[in-house]
N, C-alpha and C positions, 0 to 999 in steps of 0.2 A: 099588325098594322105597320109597324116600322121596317118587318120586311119589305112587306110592299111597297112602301116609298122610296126605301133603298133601290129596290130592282127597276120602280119607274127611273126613278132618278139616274141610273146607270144608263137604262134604255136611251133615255131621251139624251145623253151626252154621244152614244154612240151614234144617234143619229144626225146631232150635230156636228159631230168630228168628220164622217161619212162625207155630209154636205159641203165639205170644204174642200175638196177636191175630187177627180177622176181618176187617180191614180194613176196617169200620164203625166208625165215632164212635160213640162212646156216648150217646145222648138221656138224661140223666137230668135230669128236671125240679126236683129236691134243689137240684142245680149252677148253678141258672138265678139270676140276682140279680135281686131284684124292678125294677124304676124305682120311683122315690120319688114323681115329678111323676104326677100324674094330669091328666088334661083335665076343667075342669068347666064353670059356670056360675056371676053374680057370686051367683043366687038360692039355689043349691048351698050356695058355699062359707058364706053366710048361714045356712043351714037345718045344714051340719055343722057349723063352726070358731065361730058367733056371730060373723062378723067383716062388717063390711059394706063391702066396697069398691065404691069408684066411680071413674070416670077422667074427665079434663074434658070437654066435650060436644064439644069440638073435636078429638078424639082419634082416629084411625081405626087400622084393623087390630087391633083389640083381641083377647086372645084370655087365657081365666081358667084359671090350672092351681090345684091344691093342692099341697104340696108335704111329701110325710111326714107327712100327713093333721096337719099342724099349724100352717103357712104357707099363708096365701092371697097369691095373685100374679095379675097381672093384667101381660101386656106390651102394649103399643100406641107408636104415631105419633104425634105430635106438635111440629106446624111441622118436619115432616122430619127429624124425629130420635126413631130408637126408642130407648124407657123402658122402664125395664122397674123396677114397683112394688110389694112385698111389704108384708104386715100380717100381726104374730104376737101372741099373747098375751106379756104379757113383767113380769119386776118393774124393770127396770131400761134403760136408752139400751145396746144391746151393737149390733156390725154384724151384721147377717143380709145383706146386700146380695151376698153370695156372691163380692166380687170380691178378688183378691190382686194387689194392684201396691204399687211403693215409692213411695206418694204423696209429691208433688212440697207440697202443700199440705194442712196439716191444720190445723182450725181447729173452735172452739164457733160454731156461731151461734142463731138465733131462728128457726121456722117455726112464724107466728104465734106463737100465746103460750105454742109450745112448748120446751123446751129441744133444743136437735138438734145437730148435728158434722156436718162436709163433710169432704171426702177427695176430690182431684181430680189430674189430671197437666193442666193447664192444654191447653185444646185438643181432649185426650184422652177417658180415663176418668176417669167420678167418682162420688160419692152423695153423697144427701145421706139422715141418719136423724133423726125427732126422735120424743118418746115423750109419748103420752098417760097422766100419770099418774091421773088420774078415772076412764079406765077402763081400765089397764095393757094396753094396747094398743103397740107399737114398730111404726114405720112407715119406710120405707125407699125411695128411687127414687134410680136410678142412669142410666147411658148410656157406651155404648161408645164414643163419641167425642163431638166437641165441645164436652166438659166445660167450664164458667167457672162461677166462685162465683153468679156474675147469672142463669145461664141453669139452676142446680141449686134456685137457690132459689126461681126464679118455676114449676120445673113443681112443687115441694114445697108451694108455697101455691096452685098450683091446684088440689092433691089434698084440700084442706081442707074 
């Protein structure tokens, strides 16, 4: 007898578990997160954002996203070290550089006759951001390795 209640009892869970699904994922495009970054053009992001970006003519791999239809970005190569360069409207010098480490070095510097801030792990990762204030423009290039104060601030003033 106790068999038998056991194996109902089992029965009737499998048939309950059964019923609670089809065994198809559900497609619901609600659930779907948009991406932020879009693929553009530098002529684009000039025509949406007003923002004009350029990269140095020495620059290869280039490739122009938007980013939350409010950040223009541009990544490229450069003397063998990919950059990767942001431009936002802004009122004030803030990071957009998108990167999170415990910089080894932080410091104010000049990019031209900008006021700007470095952030580097010497070797490593770093940015460099300075801000246009005539025309509240913040500007930003960074690098995933490599990083020196010399080498953040000569591609910052090639971007000028």
């Amino acid at each position: 007898m106790k068999k038998l209640l056991v194996v109902l009892s089992s029965l009737m869970l499998l048939v309950t578990l059964a019923a609670c699904g089809n065994g198809t994922p559900k497609n619901d495009a609600s659930a779907a997160v948009p991406n932020p970054i879009a693929p553009s053009t530098a002529e684009e992001i000039q025509s949406k954002l007003g923002i004009s970006i350029a990269v140095p003519k020495d620059a290869t791999e280039v490739a122009y996203t938007i980013i939350a239809d409010k950040t223009a970005q541009a990544d490229f190569t450069l003397n063998n070290t990919a950059c990767n360069y942001r431009i936002e409207k802004a009122d004030a010098l803030l990071d957009i550089s998108g990167m999170y480490y415990e910089w080894t070095t932080k410091k104010d510097c000049k990019v031209g006759s900008y006021n700007g801030q470095l952030r580097l792990i010497d070797g490593k990762q770093g940015y460099c951001s300075w801000f246009d204030d005539s025309q509240k423009l913040l500007h930003s290039v960074s690098v995933e390795s490599g990083a020196s104060e010399e080498s953040l601030l000569a591609v910052a003033n090639s971007l000028l």
